[in-house]
C-alpha positions as CSV (number, residue, x, y, z in Angstrom):
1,X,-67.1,-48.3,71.1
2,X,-64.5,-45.6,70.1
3,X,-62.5,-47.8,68.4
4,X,-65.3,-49.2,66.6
5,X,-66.1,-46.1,65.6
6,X,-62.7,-45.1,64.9
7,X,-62.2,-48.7,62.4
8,X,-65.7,-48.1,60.7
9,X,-64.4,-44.0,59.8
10,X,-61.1,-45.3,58.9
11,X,-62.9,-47.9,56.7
12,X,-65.3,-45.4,54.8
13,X,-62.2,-43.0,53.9
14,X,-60.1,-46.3,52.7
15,X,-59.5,-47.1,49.4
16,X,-61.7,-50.1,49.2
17,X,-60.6,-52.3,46.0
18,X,-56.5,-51.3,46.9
19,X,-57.3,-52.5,50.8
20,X,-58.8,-55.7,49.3
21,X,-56.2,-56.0,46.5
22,X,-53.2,-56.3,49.4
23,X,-55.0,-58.3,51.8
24,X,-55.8,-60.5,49.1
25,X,-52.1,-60.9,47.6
26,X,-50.8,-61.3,51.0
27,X,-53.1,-64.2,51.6
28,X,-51.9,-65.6,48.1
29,X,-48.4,-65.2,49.1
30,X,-49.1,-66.6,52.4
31,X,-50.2,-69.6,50.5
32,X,-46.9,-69.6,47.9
33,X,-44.8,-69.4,51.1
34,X,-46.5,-72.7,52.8
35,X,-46.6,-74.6,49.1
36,X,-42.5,-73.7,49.1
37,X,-42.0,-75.1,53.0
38,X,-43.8,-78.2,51.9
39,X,-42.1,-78.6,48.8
40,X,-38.8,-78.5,50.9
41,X,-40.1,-81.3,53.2
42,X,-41.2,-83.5,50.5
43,X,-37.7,-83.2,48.9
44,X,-35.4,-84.3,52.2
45,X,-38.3,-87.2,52.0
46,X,-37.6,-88.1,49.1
47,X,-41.2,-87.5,47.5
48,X,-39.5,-85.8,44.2
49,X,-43.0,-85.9,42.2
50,X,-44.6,-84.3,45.3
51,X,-42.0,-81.7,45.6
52,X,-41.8,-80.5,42.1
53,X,-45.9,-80.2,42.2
54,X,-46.3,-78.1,45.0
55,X,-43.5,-76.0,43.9
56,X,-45.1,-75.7,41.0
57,X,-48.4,-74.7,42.4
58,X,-45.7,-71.6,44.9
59,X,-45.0,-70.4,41.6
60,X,-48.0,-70.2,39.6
61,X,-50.0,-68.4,43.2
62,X,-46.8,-65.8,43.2
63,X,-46.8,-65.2,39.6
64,X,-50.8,-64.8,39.5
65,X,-50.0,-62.6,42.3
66,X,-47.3,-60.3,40.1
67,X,-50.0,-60.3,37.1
68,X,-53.4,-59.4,38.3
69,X,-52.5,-57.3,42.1
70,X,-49.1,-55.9,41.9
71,X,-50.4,-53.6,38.9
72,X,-53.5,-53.0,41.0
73,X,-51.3,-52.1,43.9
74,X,-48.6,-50.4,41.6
75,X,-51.4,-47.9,40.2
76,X,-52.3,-46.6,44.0
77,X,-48.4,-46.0,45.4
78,X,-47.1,-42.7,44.7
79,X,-43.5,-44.2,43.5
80,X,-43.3,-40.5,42.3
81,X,-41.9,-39.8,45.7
82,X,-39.0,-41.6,45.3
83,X,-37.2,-39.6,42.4
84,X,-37.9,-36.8,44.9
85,X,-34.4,-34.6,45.3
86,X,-33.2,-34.3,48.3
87,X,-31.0,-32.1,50.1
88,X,-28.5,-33.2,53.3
89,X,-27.3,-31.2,55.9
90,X,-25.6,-32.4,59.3
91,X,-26.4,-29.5,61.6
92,X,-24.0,-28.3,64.5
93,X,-26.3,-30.8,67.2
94,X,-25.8,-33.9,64.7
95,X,-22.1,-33.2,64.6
96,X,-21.6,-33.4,68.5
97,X,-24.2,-36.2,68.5
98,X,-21.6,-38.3,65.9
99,X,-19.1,-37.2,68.0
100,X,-20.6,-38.9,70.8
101,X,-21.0,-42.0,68.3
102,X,-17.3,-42.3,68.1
103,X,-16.6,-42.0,71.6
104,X,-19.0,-44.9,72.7
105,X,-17.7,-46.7,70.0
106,X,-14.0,-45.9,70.6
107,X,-15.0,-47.2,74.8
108,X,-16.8,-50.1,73.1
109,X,-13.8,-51.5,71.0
110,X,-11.0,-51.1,73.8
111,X,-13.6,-52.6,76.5
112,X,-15.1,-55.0,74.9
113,X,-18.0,-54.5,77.2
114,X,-21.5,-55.9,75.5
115,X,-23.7,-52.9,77.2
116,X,-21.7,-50.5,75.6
117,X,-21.8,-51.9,71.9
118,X,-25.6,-52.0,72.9
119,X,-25.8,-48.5,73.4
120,X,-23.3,-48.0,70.7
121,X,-26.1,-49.9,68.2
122,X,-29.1,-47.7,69.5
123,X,-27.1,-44.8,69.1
124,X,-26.6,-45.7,65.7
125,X,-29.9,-46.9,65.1
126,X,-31.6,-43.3,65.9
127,X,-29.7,-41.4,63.1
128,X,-31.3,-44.0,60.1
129,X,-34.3,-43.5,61.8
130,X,-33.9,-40.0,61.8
131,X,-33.5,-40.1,58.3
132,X,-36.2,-42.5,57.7
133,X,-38.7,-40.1,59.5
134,X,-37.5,-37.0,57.6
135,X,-38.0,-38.7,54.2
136,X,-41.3,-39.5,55.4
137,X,-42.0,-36.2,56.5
138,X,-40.7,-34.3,53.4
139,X,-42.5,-37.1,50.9
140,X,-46.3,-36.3,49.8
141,X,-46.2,-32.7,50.4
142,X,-47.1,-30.1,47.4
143,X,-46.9,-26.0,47.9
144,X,-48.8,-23.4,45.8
145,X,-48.1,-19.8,46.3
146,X,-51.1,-17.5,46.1
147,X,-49.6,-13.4,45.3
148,X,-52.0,-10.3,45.1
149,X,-53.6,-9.3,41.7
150,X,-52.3,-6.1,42.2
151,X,-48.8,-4.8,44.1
152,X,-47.1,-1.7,44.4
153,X,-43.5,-0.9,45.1
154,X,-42.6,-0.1,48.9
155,X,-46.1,-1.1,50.0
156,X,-46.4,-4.1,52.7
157,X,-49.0,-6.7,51.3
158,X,-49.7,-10.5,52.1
159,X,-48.6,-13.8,50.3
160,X,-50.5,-17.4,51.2
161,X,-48.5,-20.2,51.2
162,X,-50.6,-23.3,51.1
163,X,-49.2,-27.0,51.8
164,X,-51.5,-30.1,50.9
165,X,-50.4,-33.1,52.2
166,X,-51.2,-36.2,49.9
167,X,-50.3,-38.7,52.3
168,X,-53.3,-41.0,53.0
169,X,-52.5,-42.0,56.5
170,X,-49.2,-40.1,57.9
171,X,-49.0,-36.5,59.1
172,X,-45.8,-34.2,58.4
173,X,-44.1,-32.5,61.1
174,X,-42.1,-29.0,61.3
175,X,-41.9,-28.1,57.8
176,X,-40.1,-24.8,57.1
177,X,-40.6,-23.6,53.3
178,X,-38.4,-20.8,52.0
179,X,-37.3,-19.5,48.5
180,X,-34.2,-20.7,46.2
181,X,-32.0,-17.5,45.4
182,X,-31.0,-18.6,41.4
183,X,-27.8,-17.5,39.7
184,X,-28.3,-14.0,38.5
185,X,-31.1,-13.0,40.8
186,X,-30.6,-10.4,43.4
187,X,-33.1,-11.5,45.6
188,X,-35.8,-14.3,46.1
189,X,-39.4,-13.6,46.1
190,X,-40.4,-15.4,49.2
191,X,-37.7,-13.3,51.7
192,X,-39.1,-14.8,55.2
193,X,-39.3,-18.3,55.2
194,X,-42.6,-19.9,56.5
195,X,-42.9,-22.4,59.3
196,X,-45.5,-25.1,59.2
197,X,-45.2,-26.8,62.7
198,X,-48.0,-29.8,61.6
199,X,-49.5,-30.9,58.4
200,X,-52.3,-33.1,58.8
201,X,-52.3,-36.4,56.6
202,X,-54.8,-35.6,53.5
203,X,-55.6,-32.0,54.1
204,X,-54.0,-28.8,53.6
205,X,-53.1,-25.7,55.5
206,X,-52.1,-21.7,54.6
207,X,-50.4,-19.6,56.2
208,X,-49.9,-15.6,55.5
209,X,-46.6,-14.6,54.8
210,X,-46.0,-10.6,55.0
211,X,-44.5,-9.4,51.5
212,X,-42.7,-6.2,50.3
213,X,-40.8,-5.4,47.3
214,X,-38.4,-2.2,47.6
215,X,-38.3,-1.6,43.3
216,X,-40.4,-1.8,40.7
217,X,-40.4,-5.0,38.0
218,X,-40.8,-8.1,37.7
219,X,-39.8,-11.0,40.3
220,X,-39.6,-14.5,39.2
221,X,-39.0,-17.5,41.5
222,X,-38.3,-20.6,39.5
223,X,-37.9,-23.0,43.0
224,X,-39.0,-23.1,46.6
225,X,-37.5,-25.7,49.4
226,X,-39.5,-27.5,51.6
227,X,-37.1,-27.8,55.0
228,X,-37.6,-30.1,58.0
229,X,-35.2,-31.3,61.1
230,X,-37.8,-33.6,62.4
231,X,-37.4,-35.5,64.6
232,X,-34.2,-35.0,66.3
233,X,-32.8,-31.8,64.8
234,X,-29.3,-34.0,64.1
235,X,-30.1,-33.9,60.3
236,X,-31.7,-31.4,58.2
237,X,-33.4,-32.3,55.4
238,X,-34.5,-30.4,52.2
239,X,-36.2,-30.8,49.1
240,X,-36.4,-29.1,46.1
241,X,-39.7,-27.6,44.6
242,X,-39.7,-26.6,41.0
243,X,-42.4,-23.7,41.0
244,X,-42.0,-20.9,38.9
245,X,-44.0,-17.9,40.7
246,X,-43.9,-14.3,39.1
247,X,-44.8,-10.9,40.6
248,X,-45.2,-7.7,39.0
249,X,-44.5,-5.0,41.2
250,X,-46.1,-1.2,39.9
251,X,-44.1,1.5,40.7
252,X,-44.6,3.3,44.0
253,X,-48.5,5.8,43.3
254,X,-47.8,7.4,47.0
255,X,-47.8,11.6,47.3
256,X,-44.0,12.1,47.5
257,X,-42.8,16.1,47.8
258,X,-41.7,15.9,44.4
259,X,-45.4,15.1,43.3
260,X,-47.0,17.4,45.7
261,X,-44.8,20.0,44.4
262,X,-46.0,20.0,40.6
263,X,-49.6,19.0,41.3
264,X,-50.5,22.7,41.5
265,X,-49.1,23.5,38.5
266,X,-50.9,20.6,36.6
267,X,-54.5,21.1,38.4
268,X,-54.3,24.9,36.9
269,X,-52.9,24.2,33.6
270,X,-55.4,21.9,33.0
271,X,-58.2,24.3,34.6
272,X,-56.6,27.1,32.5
273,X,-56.9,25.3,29.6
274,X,-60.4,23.7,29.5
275,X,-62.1,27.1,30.5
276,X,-65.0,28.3,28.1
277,X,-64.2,24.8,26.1
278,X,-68.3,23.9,26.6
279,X,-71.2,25.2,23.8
280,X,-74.4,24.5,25.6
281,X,-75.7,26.5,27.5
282,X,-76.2,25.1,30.9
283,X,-78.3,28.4,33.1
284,X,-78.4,32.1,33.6
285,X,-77.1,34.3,36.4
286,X,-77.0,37.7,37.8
287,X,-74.1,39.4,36.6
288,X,-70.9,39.4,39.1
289,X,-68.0,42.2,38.2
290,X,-65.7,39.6,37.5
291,X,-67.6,37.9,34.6
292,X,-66.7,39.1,30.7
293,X,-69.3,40.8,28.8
294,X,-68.7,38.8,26.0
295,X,-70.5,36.3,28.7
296,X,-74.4,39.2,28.9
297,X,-77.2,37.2,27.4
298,X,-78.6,40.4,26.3
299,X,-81.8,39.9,25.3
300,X,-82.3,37.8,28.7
301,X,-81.3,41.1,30.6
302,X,-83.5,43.6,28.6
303,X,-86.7,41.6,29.8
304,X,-85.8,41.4,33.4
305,X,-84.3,44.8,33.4
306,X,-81.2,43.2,34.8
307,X,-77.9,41.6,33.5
308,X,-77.8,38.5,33.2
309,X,-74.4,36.7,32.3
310,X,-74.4,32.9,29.9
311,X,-72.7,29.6,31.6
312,X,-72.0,26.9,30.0
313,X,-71.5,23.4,30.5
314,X,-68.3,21.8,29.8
315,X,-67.9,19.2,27.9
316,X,-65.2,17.2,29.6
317,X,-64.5,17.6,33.3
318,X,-61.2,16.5,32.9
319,X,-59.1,14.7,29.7
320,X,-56.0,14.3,29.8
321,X,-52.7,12.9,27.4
322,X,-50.1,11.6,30.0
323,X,-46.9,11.0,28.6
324,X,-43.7,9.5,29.7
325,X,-40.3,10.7,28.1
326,X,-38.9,7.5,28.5
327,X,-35.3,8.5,26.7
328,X,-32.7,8.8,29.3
329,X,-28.9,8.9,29.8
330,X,-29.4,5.9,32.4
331,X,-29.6,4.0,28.9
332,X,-25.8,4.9,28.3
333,X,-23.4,2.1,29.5
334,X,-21.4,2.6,32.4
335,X,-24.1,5.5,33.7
336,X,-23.9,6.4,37.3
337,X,-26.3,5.5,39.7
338,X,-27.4,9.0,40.4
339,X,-28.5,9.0,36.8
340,X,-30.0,5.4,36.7
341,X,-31.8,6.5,40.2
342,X,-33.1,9.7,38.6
343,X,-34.7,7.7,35.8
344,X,-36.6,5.7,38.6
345,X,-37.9,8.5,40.2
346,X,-39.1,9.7,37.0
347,X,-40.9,6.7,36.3
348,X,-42.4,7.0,39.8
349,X,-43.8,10.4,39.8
350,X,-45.7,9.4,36.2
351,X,-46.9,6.8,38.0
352,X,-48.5,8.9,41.0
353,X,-49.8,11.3,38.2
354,X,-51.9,8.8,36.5
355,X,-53.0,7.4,40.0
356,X,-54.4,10.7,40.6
357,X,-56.3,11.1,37.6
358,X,-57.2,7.5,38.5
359,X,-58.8,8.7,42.0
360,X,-60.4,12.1,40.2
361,X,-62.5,10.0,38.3
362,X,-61.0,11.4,34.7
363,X,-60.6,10.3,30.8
364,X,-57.0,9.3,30.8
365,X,-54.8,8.9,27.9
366,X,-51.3,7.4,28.5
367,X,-48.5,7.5,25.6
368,X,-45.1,6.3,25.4
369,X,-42.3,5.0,23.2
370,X,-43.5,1.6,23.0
371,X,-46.8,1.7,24.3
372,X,-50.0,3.7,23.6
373,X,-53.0,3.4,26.2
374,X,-56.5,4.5,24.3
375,X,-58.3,7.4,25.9
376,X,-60.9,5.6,28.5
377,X,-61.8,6.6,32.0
378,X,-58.7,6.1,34.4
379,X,-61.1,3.4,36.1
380,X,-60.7,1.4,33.5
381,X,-57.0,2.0,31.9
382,X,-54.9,2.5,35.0
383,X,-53.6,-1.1,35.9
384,X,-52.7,-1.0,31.9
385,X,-50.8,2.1,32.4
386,X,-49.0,1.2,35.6
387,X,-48.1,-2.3,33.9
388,X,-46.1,-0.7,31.0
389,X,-44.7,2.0,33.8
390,X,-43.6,-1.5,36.4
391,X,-41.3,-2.7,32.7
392,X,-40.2,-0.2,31.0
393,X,-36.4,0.7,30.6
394,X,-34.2,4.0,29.7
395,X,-33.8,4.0,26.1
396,X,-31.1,5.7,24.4
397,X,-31.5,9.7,23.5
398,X,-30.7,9.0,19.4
399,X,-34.1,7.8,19.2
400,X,-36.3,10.6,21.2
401,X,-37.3,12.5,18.1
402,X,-39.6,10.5,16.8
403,X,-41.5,10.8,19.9
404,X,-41.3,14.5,20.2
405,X,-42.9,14.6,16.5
406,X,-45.7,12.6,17.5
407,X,-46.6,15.0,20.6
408,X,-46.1,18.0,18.6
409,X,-48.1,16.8,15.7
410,X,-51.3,16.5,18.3
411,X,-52.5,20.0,19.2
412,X,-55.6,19.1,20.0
413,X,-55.3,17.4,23.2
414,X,-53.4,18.8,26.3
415,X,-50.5,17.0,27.4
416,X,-48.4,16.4,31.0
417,X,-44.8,15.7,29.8
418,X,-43.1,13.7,32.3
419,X,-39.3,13.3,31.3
420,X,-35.5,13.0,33.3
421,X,-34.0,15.4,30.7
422,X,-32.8,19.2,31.1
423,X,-34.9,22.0,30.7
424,X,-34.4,23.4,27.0
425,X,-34.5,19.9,25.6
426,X,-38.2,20.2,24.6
427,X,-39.3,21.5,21.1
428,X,-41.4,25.2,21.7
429,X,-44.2,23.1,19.5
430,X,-44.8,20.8,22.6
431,X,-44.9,23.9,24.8
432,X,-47.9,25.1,22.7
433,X,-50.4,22.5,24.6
434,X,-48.2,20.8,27.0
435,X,-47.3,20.9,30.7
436,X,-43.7,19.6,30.8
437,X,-42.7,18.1,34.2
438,X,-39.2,18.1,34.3
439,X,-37.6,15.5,37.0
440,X,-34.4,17.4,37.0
441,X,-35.2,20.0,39.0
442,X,-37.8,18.0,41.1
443,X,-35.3,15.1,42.0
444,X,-32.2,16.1,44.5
C-alpha cells in the first residue's frame, strides 16, 4: 500500500508528456533494435530483399524517433549543467588512498594473483565513482545571497544564504559554499563559509550566516563556490558561481568618547542659539528673578496687580546645517596612515552626529563637497546622509575654498562644522553661525 502510494505521489509530481515521450522512444527503439537483429538473420539467409526492408523499416523507427522525441526530450534536460566549471582537488585522504592504489597494483603485477587485480579494479572503480557522485552532487544547485537593507560598520548582523536544488529526483549532499577572494580585493564578502550537510531534490534551504564588516564602503563579490567531498572525502570538488553581491557598509553611528566629548558643546550652542527665536505668544507666567524685563507683559500685570512675564513658542525645536569638511591631507599621495586613519574617524563622528539628530526627532540639513541633502526631518534624510558619509573620499586641500564660501555666504542657518584640519584653518565668517568640531584635537 505504501508503495502504491509512494508510485501514485511520484506520478502526480512527474512530468507527464516528458515521462511518456521516453517510454515511448524507448519502445520505438526497442522496435529499431529487433528490425536490425532480423535484418541480420535474413542477410546470413540469404533473403537480400527481406534484409534491406526491415532495415529500412530500423531506420525510418530511429530516425522518427530523433525528429519528433529527442527534441521533446532535449527541451526537458538541463544540458546547461554540463558547461558547468569545475574545480579539482585531490585532498591529503585521496593522496594516501592512490597511494594504496599503487601498492595493490604494484603486488598485483609481480603476483599475478587474480584476487588482487580484483581488488585492484574495485579500488579503482570507487575514485570514478567518486567523481561521478560529486558531479552529481554539485550539478542542479543555484545560490542567492540575501544582505540587510541597512548595515553599519563594526556592528554584527546576519546574511541568508539560500540553495535551491533543481534536480527533479536526486538530493545533494555536504555542500560547503564560501566566497572567491578576486584580484585586488582585500577581503571577500562572505568571510565564513556555510555548510549545507543535505539539499533535498526540488526544494530549497537557508541558512543564517553571522556578518561583520570592520570599515566603512562598499563590498562587492563578483563569485561564490559551491564545495563538496561527497562521498568519500578522497576528491574535492568545486564549482564556480558567478554572482555579483554588493554591500554598503555606513560608517560606525555608535557614542565613541570623542563624540560624547563635543555633544555638550553642540546641545548648548544650538540651545544658545535658538533662544527667543519664536514670535507667538504661547502663555503667561508669574515673574521668576531670573526672567528679562524686556519679557513683563505689562498691561497683563497692571490688572492682576502682579508681574506677569511673556513666553513664547519656538518655532523650530531643533534645525540643524551638518556639514562635513571633507578636504584632507589623507588626499595627498604617499600620506601616512595616522593621517588617512584620522580622516576615517572624522567621517565617523559626522556620522554619529547626524544619527543623533536622527534619534532627537530634528530637521536635518546635511552639506558637503559633492553632495547636498535638502532640509527634511532626520527620519526621513538619514539613510541619504549616511550613504554619501559610507563613499566619500579625502579630497585634496586646493579645492576647500569654494566650500568655505558657500558656508560663510549662509548666515541664516546654524551650522556643526565637522572637519580633520587644524584649528585656525576656518574663515572668522564661519565662526559667526557655526560650531566647528575639529577632529584634531578629538582624535589621539
Amino acid at each position: 500500500m505504501n508503495l502504491r502510494t509512494s508510485l501514485a505521489n511520484l506520478w502526480e509530481k512527474a512530468d507527464r508528456p516528458g515521462v511518456r515521450a521516453f517510454f515511448l522512444s524507448m519502445a520505438a527503439l526497442s522496435v529499431a533494435f529487433v528490425l536490425a537483429l532480423y535484418s541480420g538473420a535474413a542477410a546470413r539467409l540469404g533473403n537480400l530483399a527481406l534484409a534491406s526492408a526491415t532495415a529500412m523499416s530500423a531506420l525510418l523507427v530511429a530516425g522518427w524517433v530523433g525528429v519528433t522525441l529527442v527534441p521533446v526530450l532535449a527541451r526537458r534536460t538541463p544540458l546547461r549543467w554540463i558547461t558547468y566549471r569545475m574545480e579539482y582537488r585531490l585532498t591529503r585522504q585521496g593522496w594516501i588512498y592512490i597511494g594504496g592504489i599503487v601498492l595493490v597494483a604494484l603486488a598485483a603485477i609481480n603476483t599475478g594473483n587474480n584476487l588482487l587485480f580484483l581488488i585492484l579494479s574495485c579500488l579503482i572503480a570507487s575514485i570514478l565513482m567518486s567523481g561521478i557522485l560529486s558531479s552529481v552532487t554539485l550539478a542542479g544547485v543555484e545560490m542567492s545571497l540575501q544582505l540587510p537593507e541597512h548595515i553599519f560598520a563594526g556592528q554584527p548582523v546576519r546574511g541568508t544564504v539560500e540553495l535551491k536544488n533543481e534536480k527533479q529526483t536526486l538530493p545533494s549532499f555536504s555542500l560547503r559554499v564560501e566566497g572567491t577572494k578576486q584580484k585586488g580585493m582585500t577581503a571577500a564578502l562572505l568571510e565564513t563559509p556555510v555548510y549545507f550537510p543535505y539539499l533535498p531534490r526540488h526544494e530549497s534551504v537557508k541558512q543564517s550566516v553571522p556578518l561583520r564588516f570592520a570599515r566603512r564602503g562598499l563590498y562587492r563579490q563578483e563569485a561564490f563556490r559551491i564545495v563538496t567531498r561527497f562521498p568519500f572525502g578522497f576528491l574535492q570538488k568545486a564549482r564556480r558561481l558567478d554572482l555579483a553581491s554588493e554591500a554598503l557598509v555606513y560608517p560606525s553611528v555608535e557614542a565613541t568618547p570623542e563624540f560624547l566629548e563635543v555633544l555638550p558643546g553642540i546641545q548648548g550652542s544650538i540651545e544658545s542659539l535658538s533662544k527667543g527665536r519664536g514670535q507667538d505668544l504661547y502663555a503667561l507666567r508669574d515673574y521668576l528673578p531670573t526672567d528679562s524685563a524686556r519679557h513683563v507683559h505689562w498691561k497683563a500685570s497692571a490688572r492682576l496687580g502682579s508681574l506677569m512675564v511673556r513666553e513664547f513658542a519656538r518655532e523650530d525645536d531643533c534645525q540643524v546645517l551638518l556639514v562635513l569638511d571633507p578636504h584632507s591631507e589623507a588626499a595627498r599621495p604617499g600620506a601616512t596612515a595616522v593621517v588617512k586613519e584620522r580622516f576615517e574617524r572624522t567621517v565617523e563622528l559626522c556620522a554619529a552626529i547626524a544619527w543623533n539628530f536622527y534619534e532627537r526627532g530634528a530637521l536635518l540639513e546635511f552639506r558637503s563637497a559633492s553632495a547636498n541633502v535638502s532640509l527634511a526631518p532626520a527620519t526621513e534624510n538619514i539613510f541619504a546622509v549616511l550613504r554619501h558619509l559610507a563613499m566619500v573620499e579625502a579630497l585634496p586641500l586646493d579645492a576647500r575654498q569654494h566650500l568655505l564660501s558657500e558656508l560663510a555666504a549662509d548666515s541664516e542657518s546654524f551650522k556643526i562644522v565637522v572637519t580633520s584640519q587644524p584649528r585656525g584653518s576656518i574663515p572668522p565668517e564661519v565662526w559667526n553661525s557655526s560650531y566647528v568640531v575639529f577632529a584634531e584635537d578629538l582624535v589621539s
